[in-house]
PDB file of the backbone (N, CA, C, O) and the ligand in Angstrom, with CONECT records:
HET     ZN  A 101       1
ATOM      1  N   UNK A   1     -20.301   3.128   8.533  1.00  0.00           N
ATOM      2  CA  UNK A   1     -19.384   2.147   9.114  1.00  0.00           C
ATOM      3  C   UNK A   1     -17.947   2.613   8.905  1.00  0.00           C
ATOM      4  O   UNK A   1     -17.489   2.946   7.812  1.00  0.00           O
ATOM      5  N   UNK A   2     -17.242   2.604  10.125  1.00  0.00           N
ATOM      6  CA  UNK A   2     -15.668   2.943   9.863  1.00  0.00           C
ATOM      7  C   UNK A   2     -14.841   1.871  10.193  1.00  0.00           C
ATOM      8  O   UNK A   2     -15.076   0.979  11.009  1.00  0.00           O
ATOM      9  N   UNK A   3     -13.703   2.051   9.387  1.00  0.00           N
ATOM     10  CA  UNK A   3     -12.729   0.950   9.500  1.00  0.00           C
ATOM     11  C   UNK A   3     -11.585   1.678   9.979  1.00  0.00           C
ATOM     12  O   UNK A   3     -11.598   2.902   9.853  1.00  0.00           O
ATOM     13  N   UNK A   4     -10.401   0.999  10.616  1.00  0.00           N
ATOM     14  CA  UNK A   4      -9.265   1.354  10.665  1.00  0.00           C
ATOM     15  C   UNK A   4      -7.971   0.926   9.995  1.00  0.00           C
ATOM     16  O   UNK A   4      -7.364  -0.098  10.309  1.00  0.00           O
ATOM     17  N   UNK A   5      -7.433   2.125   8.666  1.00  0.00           N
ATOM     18  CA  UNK A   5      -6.600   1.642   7.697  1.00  0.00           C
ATOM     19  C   UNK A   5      -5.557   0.752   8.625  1.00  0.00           C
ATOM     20  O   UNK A   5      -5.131   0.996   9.754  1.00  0.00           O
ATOM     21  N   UNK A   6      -5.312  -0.317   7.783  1.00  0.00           N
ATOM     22  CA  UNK A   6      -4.581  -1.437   8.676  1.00  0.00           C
ATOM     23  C   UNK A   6      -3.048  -0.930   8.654  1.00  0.00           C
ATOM     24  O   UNK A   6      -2.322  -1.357   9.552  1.00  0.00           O
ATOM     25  N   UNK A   7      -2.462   0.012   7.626  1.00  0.00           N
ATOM     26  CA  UNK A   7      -1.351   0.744   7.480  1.00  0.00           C
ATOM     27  C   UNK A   7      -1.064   1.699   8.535  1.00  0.00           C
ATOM     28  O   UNK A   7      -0.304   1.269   9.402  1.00  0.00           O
ATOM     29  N   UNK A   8      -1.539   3.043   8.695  1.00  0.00           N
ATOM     30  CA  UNK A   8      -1.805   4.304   9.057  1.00  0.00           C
ATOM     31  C   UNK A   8      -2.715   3.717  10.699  1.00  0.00           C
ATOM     32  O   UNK A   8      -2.262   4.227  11.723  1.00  0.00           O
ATOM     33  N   UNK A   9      -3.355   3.180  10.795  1.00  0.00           N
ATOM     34  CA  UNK A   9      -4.613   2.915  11.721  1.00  0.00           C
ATOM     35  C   UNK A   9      -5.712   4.415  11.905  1.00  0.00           C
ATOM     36  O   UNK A   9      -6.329   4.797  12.899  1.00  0.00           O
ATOM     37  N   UNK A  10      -5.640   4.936  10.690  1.00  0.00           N
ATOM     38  CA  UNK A  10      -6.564   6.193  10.963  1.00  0.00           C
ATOM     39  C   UNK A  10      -7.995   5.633  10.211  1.00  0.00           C
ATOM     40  O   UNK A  10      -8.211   4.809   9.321  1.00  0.00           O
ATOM     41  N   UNK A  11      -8.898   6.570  11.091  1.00  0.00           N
ATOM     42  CA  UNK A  11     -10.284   5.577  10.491  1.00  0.00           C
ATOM     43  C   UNK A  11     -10.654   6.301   9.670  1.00  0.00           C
ATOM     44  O   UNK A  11     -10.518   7.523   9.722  1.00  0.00           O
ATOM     45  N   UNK A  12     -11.378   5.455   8.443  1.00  0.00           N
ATOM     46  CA  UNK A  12     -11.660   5.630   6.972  1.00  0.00           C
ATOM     47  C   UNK A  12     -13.249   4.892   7.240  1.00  0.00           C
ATOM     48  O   UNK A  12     -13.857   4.060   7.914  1.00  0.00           O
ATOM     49  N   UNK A  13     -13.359   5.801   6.261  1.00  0.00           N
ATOM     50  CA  UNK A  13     -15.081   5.309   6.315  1.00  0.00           C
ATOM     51  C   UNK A  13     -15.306   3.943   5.352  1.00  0.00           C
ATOM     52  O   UNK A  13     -14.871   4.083   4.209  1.00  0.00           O
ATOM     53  N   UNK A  14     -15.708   3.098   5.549  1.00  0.00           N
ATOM     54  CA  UNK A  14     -16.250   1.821   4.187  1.00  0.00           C
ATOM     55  C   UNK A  14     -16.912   2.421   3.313  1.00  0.00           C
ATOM     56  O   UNK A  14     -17.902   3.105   3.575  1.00  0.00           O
ATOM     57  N   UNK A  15     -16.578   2.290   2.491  1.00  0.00           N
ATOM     58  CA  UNK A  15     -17.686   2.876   1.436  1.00  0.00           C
ATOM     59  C   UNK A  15     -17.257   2.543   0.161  1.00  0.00           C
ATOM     60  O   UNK A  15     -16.113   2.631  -0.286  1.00  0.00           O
ATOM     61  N   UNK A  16     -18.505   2.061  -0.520  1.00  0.00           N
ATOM     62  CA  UNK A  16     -17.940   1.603  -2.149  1.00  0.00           C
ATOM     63  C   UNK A  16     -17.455   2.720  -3.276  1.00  0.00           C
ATOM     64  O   UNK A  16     -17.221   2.460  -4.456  1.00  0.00           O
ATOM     65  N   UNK A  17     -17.344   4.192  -2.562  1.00  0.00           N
ATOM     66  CA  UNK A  17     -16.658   5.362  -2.807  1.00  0.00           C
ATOM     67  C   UNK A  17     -15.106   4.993  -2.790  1.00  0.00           C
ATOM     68  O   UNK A  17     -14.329   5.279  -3.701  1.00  0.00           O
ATOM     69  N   UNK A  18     -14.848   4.473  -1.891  1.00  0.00           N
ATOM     70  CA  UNK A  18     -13.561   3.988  -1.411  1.00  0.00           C
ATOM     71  C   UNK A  18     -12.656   3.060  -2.135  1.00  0.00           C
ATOM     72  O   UNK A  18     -12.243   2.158  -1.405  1.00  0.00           O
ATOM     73  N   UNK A  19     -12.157   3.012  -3.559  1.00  0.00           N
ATOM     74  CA  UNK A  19     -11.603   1.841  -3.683  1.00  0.00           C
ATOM     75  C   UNK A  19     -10.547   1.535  -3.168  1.00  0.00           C
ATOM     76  O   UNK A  19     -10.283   0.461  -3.708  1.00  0.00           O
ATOM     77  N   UNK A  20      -9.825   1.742  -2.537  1.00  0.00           N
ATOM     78  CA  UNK A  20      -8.436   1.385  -1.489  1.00  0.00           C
ATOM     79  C   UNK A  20      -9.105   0.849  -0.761  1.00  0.00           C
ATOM     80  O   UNK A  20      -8.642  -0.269  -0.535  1.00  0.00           O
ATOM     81  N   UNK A  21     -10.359   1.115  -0.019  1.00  0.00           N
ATOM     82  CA  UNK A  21     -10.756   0.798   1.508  1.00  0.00           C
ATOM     83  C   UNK A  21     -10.211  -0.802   1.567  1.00  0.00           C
ATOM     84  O   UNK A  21     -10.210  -1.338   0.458  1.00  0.00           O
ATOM     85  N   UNK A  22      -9.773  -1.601   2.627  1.00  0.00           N
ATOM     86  CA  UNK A  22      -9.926  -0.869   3.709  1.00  0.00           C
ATOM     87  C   UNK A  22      -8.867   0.102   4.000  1.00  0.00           C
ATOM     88  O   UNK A  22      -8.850   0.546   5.148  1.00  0.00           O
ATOM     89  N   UNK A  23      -8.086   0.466   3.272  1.00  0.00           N
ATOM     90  CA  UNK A  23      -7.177   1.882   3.277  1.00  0.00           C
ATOM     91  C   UNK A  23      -7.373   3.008   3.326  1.00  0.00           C
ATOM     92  O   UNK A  23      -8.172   3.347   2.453  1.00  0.00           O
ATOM     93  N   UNK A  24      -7.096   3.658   3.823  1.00  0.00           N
ATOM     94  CA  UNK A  24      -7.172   5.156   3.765  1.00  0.00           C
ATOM     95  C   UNK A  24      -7.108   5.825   2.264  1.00  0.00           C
ATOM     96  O   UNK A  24      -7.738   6.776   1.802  1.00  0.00           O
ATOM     97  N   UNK A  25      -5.869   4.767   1.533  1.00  0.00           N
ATOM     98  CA  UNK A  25      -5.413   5.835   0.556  1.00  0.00           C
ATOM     99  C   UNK A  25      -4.714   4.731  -0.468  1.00  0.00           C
ATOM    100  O   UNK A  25      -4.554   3.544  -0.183  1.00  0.00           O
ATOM    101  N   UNK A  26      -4.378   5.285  -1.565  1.00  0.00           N
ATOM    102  CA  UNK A  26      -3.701   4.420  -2.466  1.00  0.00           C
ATOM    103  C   UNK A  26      -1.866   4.110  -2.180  1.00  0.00           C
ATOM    104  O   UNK A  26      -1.082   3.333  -2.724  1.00  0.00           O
ATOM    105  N   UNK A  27      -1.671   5.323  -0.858  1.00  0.00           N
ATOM    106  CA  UNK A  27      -0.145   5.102  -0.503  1.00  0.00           C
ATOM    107  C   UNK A  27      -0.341   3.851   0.587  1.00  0.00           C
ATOM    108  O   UNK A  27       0.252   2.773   0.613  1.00  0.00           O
ATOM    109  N   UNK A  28      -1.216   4.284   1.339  1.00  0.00           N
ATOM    110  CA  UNK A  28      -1.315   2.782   2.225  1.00  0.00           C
ATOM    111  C   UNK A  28      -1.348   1.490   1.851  1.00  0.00           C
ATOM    112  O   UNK A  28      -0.648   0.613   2.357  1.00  0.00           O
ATOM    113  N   UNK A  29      -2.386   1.283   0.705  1.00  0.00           N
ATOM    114  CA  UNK A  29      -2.280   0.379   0.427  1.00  0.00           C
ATOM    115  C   UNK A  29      -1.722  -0.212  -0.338  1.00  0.00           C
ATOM    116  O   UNK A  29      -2.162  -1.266  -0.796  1.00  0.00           O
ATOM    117  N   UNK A  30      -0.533   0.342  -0.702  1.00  0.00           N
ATOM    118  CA  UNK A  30       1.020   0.277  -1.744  1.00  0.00           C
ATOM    119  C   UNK A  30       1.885   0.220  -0.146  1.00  0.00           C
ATOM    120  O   UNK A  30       2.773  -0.633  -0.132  1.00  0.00           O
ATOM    121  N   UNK A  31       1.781   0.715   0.663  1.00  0.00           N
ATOM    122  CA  UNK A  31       2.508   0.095   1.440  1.00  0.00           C
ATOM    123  C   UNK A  31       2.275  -1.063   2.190  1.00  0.00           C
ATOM    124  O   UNK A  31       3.164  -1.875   2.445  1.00  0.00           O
ATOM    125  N   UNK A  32       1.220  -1.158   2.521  1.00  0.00           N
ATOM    126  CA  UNK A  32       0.868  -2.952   2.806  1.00  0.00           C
ATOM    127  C   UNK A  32       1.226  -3.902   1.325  1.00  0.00           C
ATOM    128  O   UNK A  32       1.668  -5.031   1.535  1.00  0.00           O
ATOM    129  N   UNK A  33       1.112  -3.631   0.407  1.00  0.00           N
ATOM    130  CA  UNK A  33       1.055  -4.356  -0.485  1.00  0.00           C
ATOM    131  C   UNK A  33       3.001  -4.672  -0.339  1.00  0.00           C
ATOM    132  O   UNK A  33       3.620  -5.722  -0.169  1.00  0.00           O
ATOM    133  N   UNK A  34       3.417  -3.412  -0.480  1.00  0.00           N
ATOM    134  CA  UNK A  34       5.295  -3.747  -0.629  1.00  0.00           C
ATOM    135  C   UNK A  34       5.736  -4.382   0.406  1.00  0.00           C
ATOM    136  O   UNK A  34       6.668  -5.170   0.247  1.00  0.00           O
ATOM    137  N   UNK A  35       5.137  -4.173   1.766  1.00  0.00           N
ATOM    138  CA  UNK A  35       5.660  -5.039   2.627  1.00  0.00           C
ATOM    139  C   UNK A  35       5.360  -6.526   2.575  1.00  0.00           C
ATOM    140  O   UNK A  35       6.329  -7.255   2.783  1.00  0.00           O
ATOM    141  N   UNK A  36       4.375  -7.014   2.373  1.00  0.00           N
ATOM    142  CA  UNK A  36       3.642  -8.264   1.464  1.00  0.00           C
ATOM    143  C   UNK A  36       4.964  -8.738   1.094  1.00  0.00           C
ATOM    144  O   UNK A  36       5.715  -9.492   1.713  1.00  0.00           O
ATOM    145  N   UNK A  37       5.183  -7.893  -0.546  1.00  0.00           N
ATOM    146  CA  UNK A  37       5.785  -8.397  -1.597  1.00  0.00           C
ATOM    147  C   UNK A  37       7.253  -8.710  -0.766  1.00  0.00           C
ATOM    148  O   UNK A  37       7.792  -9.806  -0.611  1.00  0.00           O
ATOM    149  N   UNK A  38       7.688  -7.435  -0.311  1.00  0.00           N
ATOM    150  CA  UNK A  38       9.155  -7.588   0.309  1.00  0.00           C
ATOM    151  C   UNK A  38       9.001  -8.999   1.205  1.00  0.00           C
ATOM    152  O   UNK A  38       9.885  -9.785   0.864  1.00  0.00           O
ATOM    153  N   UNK A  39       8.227  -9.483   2.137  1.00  0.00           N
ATOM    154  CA  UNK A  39       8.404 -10.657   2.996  1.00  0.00           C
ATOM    155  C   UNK A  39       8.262 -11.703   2.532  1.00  0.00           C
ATOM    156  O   UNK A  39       8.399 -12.748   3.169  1.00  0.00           O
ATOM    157  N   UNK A  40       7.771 -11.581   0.588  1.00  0.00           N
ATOM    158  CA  UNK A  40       7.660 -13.101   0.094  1.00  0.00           C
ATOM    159  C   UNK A  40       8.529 -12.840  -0.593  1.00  0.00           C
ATOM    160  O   UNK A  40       8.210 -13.704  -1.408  1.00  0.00           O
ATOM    161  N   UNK A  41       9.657 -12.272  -1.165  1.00  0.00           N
ATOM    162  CA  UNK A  41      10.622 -11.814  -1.956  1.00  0.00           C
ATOM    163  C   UNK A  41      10.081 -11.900  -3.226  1.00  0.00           C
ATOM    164  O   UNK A  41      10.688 -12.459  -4.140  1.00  0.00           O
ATOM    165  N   UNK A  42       9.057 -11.425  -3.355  1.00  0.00           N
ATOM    166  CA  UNK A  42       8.431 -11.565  -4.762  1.00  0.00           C
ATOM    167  C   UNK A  42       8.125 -10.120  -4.984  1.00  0.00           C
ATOM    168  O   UNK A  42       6.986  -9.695  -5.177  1.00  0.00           O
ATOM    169  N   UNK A  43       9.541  -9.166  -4.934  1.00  0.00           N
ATOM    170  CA  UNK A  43       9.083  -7.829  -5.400  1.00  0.00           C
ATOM    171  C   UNK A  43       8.980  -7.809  -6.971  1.00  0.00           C
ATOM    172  O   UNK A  43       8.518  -6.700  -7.239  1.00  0.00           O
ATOM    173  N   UNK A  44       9.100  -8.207  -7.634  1.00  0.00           N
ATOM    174  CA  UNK A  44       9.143  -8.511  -9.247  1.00  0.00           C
ATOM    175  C   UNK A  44       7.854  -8.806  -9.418  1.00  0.00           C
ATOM    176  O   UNK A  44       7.292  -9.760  -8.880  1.00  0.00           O
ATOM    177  N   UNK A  45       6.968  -7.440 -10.702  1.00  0.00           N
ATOM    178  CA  UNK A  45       5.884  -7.516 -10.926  1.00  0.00           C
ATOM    179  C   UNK A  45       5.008  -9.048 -11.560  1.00  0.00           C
ATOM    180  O   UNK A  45       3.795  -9.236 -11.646  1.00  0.00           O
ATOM    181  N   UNK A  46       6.276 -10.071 -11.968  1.00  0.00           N
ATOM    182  CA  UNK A  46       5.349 -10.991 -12.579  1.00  0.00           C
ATOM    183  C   UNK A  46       4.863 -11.921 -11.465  1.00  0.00           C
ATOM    184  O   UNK A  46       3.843 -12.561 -11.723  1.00  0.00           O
ATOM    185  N   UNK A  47       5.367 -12.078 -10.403  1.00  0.00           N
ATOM    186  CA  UNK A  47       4.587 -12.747  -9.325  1.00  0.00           C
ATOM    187  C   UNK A  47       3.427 -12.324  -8.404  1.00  0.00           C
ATOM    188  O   UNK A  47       2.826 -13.206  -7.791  1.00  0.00           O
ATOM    189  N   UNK A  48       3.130 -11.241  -8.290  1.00  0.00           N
ATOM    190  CA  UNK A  48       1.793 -10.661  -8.294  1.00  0.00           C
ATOM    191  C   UNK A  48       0.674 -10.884  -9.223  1.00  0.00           C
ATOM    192  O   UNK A  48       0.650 -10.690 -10.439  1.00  0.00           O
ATOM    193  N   UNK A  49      -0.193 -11.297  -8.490  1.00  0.00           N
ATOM    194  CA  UNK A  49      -1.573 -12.021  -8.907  1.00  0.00           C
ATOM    195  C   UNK A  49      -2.446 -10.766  -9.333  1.00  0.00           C
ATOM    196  O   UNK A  49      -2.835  -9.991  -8.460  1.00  0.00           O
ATOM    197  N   UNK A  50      -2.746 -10.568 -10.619  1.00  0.00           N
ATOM    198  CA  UNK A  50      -3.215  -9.228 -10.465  1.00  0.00           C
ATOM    199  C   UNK A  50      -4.493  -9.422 -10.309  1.00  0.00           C
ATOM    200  O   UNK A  50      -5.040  -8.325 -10.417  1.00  0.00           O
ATOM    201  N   UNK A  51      -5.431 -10.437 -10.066  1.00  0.00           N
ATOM    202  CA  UNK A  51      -7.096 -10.878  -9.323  1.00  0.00           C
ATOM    203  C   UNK A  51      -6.762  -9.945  -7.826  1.00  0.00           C
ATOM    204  O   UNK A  51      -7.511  -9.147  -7.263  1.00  0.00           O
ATOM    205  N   UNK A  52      -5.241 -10.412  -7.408  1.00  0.00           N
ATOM    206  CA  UNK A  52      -5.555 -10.405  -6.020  1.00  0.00           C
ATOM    207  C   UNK A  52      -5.375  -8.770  -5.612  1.00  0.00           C
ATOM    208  O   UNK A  52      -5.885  -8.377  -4.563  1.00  0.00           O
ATOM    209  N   UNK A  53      -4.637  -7.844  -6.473  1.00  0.00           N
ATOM    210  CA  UNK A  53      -4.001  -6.709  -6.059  1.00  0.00           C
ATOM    211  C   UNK A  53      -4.351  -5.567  -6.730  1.00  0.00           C
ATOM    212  O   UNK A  53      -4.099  -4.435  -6.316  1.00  0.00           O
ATOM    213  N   UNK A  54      -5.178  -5.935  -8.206  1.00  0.00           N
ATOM    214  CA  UNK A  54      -5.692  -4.830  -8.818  1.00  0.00           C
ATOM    215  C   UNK A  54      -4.035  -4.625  -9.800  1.00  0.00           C
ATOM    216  O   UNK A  54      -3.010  -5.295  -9.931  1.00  0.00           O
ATOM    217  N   UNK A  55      -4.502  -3.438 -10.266  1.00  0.00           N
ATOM    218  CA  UNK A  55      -3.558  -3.239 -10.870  1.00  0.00           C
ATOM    219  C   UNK A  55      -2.409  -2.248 -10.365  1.00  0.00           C
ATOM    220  O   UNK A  55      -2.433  -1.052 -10.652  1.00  0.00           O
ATOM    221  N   UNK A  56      -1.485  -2.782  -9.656  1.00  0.00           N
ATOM    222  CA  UNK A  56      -0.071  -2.175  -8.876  1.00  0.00           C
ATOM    223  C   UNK A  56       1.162  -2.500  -9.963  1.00  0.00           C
ATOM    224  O   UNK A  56       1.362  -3.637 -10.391  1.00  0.00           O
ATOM    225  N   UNK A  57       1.849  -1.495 -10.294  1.00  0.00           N
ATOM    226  CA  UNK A  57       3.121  -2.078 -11.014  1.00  0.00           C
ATOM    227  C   UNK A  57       4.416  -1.990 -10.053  1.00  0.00           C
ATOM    228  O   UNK A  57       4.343  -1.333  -9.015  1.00  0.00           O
ATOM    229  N   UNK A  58       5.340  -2.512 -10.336  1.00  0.00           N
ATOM    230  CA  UNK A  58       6.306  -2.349  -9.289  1.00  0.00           C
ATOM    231  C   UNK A  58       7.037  -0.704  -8.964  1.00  0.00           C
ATOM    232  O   UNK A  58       7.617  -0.250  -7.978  1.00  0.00           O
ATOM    233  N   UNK A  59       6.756  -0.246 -10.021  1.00  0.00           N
ATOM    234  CA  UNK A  59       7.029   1.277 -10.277  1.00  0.00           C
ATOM    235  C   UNK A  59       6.724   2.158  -9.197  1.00  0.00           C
ATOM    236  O   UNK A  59       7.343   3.115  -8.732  1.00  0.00           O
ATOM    237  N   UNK A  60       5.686   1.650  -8.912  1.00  0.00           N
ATOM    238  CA  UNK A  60       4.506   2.390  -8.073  1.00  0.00           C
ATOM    239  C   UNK A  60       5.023   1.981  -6.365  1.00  0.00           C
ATOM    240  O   UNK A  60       4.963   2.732  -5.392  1.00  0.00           O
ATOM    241  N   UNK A  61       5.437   0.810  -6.401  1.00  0.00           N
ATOM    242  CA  UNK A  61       6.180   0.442  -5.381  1.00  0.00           C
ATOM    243  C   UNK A  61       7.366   0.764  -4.725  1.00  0.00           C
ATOM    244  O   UNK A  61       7.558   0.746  -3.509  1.00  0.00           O
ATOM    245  N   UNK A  62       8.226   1.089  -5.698  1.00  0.00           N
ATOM    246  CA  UNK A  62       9.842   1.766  -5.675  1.00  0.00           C
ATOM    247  C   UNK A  62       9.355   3.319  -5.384  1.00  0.00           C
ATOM    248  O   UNK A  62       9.935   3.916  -4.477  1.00  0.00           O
ATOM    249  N   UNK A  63       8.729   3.724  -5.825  1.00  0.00           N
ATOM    250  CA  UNK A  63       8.173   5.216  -5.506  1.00  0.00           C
ATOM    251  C   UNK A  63       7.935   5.519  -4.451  1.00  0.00           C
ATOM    252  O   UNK A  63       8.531   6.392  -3.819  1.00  0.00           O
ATOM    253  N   UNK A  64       6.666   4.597  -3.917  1.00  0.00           N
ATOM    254  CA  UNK A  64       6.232   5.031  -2.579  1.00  0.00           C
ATOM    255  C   UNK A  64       7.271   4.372  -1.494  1.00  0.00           C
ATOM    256  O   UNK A  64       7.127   4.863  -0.374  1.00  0.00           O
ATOM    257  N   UNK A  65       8.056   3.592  -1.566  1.00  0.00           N
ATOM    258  CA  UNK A  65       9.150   2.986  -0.586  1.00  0.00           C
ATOM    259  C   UNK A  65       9.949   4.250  -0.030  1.00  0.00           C
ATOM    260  O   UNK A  65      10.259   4.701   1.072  1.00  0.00           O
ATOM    261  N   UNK A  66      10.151   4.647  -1.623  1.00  0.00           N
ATOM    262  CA  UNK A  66      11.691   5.856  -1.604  1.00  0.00           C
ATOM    263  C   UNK A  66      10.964   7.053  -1.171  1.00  0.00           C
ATOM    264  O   UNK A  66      11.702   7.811  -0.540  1.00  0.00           O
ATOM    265  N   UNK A  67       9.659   7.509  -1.314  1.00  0.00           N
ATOM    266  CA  UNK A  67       9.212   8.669  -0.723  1.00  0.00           C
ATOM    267  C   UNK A  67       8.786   7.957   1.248  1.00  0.00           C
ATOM    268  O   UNK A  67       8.756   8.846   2.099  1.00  0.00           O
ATOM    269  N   UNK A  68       8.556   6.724   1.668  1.00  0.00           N
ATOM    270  CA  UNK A  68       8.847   6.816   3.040  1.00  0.00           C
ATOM    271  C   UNK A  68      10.353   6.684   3.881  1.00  0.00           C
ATOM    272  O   UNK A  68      10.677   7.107   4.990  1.00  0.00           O
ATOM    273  N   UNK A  69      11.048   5.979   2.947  1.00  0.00           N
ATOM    274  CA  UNK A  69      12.090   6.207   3.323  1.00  0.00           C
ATOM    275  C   UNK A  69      12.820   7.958   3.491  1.00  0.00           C
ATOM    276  O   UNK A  69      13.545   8.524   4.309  1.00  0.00           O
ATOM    277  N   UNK A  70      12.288   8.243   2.499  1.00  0.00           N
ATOM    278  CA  UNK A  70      13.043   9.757   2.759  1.00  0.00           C
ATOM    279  C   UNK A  70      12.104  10.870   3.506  1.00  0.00           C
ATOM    280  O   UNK A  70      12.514  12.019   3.675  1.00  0.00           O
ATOM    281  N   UNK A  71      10.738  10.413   3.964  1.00  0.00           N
ATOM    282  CA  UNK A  71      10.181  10.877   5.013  1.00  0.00           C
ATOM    283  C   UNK A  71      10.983  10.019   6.960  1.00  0.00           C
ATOM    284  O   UNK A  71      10.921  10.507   8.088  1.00  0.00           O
ATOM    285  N   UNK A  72      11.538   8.844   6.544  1.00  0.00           N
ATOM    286  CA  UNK A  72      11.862   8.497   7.786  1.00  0.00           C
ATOM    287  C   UNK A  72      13.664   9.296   7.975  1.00  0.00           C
ATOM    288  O   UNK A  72      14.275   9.298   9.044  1.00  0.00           O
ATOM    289  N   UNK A  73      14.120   9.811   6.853  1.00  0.00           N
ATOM    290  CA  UNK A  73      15.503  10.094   6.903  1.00  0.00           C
ATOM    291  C   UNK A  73      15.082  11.617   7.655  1.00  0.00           C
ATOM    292  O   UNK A  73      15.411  11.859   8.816  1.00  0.00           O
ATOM    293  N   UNK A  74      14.388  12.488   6.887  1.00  0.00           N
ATOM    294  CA  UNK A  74      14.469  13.760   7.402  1.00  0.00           C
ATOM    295  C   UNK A  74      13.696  14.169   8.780  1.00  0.00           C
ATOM    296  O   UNK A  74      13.651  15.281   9.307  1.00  0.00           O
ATOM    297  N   UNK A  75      12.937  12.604   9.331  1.00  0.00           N
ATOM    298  CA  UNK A  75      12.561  13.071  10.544  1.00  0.00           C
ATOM    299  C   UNK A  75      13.317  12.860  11.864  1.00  0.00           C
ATOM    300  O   UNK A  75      13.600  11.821  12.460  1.00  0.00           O
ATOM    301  N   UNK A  76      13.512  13.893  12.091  1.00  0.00           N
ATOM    302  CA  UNK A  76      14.424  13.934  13.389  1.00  0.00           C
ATOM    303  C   UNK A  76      13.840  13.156  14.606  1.00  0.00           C
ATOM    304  O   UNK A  76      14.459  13.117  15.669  1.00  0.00           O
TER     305      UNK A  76
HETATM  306 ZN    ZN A 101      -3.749   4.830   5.928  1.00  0.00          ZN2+
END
């Protein structure tokens, strides 16, 4: 069974191999997750439910933001 990462839209297989699924990847689903956080303004790790998100720190968030942002700067 394949899914399509709801981030990326590239298809990823389901599989309980998969813990991101339905993500592709652990960057995808740090980026669905920051956009989440950014639209409830609850980027501050203590308002994250960690039942709901696993364990994400905000660290992990500022990281992968600043590495797409500086993939969207250098693309022409
Ligand atoms: Zn993806």
């Amino acid at each position: 069974m394949n899914v399509n990462c709801p981030t990326c839209k590239k298809e990823v297989v389901w599989s309980t191999d998969n813990e991101f699924r339905p993500f592709c990847s652990k960057r995808c689903k740090l980026i669905d997750l920051g956009e989440w956080a950014s639209e409830s303004n609850v980027i501050k790790g203590e308002n994250l439910k960690p039942n709901l998100t696993g364990h994400i720190d905000e660290f992990d968030i500022e990281e992968m933001l600043g590495e797409q942002l500086n993939e969207q700067f250098f693309k022409e």
